[in-house]
DRENPA-3360 file (N, C-alpha, C; in nm, 2 decimals, always signed):
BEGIN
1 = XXXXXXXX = -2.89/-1.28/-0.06/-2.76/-1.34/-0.04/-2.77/-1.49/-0.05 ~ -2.70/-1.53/-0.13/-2.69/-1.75/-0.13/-2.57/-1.81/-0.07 ~ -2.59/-1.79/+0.06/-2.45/-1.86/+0.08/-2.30/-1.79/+0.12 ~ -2.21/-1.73/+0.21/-2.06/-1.70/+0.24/-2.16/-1.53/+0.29 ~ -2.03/-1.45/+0.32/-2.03/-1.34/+0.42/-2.09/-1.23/+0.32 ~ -2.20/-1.16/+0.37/-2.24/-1.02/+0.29/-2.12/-0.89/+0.30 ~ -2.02/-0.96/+0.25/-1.93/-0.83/+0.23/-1.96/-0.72/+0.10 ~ -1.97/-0.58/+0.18/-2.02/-0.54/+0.08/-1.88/-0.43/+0.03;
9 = XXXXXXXX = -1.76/-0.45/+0.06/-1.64/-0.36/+0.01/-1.49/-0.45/+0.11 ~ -1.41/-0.33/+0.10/-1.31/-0.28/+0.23/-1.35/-0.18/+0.30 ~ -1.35/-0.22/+0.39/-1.35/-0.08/+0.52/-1.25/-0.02/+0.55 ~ -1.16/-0.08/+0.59/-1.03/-0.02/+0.62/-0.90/-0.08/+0.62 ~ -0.74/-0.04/+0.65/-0.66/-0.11/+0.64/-0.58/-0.04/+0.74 ~ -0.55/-0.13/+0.88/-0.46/-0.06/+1.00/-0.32/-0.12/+0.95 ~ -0.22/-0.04/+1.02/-0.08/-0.05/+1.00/-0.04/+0.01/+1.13 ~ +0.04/-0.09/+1.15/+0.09/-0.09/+1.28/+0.23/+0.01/+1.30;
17 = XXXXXXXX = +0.27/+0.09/+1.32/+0.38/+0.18/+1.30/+0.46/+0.22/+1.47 ~ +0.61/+0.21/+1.47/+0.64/+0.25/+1.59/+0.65/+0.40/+1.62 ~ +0.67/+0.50/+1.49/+0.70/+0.63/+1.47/+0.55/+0.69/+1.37 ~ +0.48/+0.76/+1.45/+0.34/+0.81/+1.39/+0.40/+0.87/+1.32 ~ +0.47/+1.01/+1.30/+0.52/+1.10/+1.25/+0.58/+1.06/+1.12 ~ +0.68/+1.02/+1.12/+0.74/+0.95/+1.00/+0.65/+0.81/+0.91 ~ +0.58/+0.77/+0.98/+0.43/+0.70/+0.89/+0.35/+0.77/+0.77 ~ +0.34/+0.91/+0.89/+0.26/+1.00/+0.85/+0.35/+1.07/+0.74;
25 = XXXXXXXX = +0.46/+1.09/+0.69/+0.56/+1.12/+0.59/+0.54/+1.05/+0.50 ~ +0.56/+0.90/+0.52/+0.56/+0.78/+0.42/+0.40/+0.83/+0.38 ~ +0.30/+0.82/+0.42/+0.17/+0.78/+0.37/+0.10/+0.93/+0.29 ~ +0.22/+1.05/+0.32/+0.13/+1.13/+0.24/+0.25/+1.17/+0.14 ~ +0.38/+1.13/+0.14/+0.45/+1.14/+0.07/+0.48/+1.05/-0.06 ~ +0.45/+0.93/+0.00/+0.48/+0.82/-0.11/+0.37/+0.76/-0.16 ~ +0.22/+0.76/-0.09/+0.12/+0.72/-0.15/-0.02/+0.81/-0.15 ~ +0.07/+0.92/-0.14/-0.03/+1.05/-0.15/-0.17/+1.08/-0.06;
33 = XXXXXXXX = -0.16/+1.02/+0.02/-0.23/+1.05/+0.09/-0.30/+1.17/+0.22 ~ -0.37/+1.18/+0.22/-0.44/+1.28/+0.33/-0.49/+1.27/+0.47 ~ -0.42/+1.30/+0.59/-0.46/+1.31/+0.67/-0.60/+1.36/+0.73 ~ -0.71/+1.28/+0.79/-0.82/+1.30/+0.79/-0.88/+1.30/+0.97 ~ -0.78/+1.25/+1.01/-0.83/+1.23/+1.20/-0.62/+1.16/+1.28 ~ -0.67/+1.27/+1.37/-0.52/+1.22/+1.48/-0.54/+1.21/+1.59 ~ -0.58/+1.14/+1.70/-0.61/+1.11/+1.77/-0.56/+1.17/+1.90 ~ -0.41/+1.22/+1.84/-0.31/+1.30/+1.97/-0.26/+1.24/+2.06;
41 = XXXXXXXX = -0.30/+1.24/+2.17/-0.30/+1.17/+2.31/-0.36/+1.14/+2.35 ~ -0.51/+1.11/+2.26/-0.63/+1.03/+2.33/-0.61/+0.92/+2.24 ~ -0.67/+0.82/+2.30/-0.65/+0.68/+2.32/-0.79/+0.63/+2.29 ~ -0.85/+0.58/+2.20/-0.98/+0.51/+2.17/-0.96/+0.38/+2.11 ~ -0.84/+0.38/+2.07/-0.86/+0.18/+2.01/-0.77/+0.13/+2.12 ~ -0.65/+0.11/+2.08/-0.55/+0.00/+2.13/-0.43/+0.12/+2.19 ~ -0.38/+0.22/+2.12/-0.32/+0.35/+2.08/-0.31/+0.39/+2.01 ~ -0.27/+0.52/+2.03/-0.26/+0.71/+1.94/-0.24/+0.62/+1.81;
49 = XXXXXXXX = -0.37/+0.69/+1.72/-0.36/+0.62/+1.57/-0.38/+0.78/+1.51 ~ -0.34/+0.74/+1.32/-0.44/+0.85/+1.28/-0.48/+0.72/+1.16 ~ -0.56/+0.88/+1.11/-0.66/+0.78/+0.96/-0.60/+0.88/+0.86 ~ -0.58/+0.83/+0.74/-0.56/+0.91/+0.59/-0.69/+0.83/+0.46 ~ -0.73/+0.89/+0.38/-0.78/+0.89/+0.28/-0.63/+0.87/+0.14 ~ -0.66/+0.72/+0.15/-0.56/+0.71/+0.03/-0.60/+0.67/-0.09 ~ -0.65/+0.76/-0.23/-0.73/+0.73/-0.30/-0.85/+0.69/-0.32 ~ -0.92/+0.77/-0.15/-1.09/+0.67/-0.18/-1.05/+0.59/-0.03;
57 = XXXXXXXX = -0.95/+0.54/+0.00/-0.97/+0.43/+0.07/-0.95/+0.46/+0.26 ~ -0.97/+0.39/+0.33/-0.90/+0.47/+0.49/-0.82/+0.39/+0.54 ~ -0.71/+0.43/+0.58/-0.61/+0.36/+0.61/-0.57/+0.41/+0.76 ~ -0.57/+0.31/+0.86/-0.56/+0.36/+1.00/-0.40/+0.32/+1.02 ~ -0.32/+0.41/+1.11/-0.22/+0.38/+1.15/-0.24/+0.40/+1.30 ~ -0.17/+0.34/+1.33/-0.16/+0.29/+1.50/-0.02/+0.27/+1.55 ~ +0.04/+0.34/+1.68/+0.16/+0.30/+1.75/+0.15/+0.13/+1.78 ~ +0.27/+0.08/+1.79/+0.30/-0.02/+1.82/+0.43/-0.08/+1.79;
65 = XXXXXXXX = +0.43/-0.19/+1.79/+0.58/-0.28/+1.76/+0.58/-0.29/+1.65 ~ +0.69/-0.27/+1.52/+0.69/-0.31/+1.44/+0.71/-0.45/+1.36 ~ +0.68/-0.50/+1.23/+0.67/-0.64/+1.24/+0.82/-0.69/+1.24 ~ +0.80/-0.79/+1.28/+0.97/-0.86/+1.32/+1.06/-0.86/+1.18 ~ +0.98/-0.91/+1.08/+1.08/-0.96/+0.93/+1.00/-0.88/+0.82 ~ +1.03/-0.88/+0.73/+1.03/-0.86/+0.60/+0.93/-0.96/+0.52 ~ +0.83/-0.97/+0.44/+0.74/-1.05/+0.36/+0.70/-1.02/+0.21 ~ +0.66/-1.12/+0.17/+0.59/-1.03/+0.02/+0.47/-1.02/+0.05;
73 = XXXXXXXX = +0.42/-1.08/+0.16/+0.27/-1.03/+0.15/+0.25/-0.82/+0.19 ~ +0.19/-0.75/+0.04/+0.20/-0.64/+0.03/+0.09/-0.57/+0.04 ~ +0.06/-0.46/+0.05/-0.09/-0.40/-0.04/-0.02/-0.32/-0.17 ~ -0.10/-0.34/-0.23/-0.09/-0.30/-0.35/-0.26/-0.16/-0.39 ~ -0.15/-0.10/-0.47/-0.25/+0.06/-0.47/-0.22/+0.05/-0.63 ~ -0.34/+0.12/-0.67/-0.31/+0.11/-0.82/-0.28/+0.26/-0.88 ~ -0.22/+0.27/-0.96/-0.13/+0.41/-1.05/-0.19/+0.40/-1.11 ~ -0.15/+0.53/-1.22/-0.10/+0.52/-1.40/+0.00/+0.52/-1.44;
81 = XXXXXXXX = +0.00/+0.48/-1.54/+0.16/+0.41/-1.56/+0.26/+0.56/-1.60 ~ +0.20/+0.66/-1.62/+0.22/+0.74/-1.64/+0.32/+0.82/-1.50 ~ +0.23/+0.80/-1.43/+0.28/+0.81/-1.30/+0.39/+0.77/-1.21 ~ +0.44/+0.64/-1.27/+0.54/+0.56/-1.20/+0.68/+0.62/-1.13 ~ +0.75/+0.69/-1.29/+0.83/+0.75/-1.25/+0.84/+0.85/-1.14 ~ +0.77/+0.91/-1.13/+0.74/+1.05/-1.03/+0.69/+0.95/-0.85 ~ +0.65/+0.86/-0.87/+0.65/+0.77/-0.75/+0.78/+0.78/-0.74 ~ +0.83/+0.68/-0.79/+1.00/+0.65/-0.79/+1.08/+0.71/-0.71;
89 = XXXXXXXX = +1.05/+0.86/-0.74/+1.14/+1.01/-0.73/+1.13/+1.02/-0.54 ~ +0.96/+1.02/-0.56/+0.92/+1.03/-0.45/+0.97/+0.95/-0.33 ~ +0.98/+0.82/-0.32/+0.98/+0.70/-0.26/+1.10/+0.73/-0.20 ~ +1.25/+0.78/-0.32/+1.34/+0.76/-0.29/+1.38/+0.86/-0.25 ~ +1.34/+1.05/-0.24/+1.34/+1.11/-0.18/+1.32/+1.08/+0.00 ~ +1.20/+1.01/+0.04/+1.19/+0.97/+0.17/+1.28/+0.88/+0.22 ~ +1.39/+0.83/+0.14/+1.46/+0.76/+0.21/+1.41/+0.61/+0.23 ~ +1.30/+0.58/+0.13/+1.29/+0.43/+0.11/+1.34/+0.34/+0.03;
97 = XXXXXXXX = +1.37/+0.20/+0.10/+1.37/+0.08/+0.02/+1.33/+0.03/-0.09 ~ +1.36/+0.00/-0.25/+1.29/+0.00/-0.29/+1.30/-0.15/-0.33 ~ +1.22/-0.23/-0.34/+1.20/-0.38/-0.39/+1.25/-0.39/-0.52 ~ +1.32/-0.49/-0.57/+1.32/-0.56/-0.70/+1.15/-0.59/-0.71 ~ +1.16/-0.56/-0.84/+0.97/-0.66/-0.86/+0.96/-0.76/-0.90 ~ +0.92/-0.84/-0.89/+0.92/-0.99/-0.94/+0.93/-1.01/-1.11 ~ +0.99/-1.13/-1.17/+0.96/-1.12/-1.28/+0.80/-1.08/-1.33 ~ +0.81/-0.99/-1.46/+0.66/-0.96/-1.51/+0.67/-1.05/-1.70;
105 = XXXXXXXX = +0.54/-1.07/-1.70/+0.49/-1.10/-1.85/+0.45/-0.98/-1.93 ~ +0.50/-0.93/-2.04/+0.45/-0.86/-2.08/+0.31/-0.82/-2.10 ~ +0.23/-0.68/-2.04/+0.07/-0.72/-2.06/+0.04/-0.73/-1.95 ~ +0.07/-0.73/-1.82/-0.01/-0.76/-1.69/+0.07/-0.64/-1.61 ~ +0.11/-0.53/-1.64/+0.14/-0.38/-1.56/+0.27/-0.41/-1.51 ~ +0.28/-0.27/-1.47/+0.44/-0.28/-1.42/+0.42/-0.24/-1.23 ~ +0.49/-0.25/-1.17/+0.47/-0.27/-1.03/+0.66/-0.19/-0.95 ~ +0.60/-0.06/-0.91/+0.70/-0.07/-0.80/+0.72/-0.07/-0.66;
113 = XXXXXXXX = +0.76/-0.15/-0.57/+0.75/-0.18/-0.45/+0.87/-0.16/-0.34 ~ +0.82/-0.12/-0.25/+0.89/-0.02/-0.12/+0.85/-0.07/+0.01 ~ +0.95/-0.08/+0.08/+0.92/-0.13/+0.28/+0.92/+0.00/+0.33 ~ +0.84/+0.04/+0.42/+0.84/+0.12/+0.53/+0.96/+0.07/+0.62 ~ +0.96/+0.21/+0.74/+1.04/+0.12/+0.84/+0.99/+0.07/+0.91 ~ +0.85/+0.04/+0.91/+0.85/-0.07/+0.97/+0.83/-0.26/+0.93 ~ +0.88/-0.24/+0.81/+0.85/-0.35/+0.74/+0.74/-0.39/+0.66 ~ +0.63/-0.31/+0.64/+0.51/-0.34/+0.56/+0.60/-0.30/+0.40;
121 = XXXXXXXX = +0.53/-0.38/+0.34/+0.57/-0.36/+0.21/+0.44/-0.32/+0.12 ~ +0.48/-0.19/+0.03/+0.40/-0.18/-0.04/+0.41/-0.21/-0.19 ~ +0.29/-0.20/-0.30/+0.33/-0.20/-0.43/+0.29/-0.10/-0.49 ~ +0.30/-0.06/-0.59/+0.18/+0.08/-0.66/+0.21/+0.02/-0.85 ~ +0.11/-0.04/-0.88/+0.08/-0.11/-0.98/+0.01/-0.05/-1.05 ~ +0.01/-0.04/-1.21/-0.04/+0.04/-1.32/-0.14/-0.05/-1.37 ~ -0.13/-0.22/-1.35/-0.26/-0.29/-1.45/-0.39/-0.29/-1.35 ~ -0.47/-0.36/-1.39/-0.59/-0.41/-1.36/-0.57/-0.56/-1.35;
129 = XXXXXXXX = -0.72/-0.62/-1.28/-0.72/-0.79/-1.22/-0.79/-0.80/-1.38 ~ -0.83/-0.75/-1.46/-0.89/-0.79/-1.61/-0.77/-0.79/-1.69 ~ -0.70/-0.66/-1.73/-0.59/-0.70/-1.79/-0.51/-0.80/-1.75 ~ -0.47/-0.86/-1.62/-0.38/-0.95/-1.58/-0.47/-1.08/-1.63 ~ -0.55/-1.08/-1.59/-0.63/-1.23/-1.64/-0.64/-1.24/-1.80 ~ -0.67/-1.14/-1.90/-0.68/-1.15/-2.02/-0.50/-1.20/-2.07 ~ -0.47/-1.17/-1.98/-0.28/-1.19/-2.03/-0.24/-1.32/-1.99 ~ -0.34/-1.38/-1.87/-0.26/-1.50/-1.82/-0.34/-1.63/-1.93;
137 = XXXXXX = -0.44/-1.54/-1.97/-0.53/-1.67/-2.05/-0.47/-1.69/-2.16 ~ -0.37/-1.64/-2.20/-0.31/-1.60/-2.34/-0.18/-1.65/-2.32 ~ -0.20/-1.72/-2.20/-0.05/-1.85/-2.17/+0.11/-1.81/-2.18 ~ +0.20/-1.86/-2.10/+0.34/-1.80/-2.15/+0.37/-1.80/-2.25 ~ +0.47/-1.69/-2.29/+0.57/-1.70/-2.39/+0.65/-1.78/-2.43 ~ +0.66/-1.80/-2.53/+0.80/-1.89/-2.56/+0.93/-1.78/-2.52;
% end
């Protein structure tokens, strides 16, 4: 190692939720995810959390307050674009929010984005950080 933190990945991502139950809808409904540990009525972090496996990754939810406002700071999960629509379907089945997406350049994926109720915002993105860079090097459009 030469220098800054031996990070060797992500480990995890907590999300703070007032309603486990309906978290637990959102996270296996809209980003397909799988329930992997529920903690019930025992208590080992802070409070009653569970964990899901969302594409590979662990994502911890935990009771608590939800966040006061609204942000664009999001996580973003990556699709196929193939897939988008049937997200869509999904999302809006559950009764979610769905975001306008910010202007896109053609060539850097398409992005659709949804708030939980508790305010976290998600994205589910079809490009890559390669494709977006090979598109941004290639400068705006006229």
């Amino acid at each position: 190692m030469t220098g800054g933190t031996p990070i060797e990945g992500l480990s995890h991502i907590t999300l703070i939720t007032r309603d486990l139950a309906r978290m637990t809808a959102i996270v296996e409904g809209a980003l397909g995810g799988r329930e992997i540990y529920s903690s019930g009525e025992d208590t080992f972090s802070l409070s009653r959390e569970k964990f899901f496996d969302v594409g590979g990754l662990w994502i911890a939810v935990m009771e608590g307050e939800s966040l006061p406002t609204r942000t664009y700071n999001h996580i973003a999960f990556k699709i196929p674009a193939a897939a988008l629509e049937t997200c869509r379907r999904r999302i809006e089945a559950l009764g979610l929010e769905i975001r306008e997406s910010r202007p896109r350049v053609e060539g850097e994926g398409h992005s659709l984005y949804f708030y939980d109720d508790d305010n976290h915002l998600f994205e589910l993105h079809t490009g890559t950080l390669q494709e977006r860079l090979e598109r941004y090097r290639r400068g705006p459009t006229p």
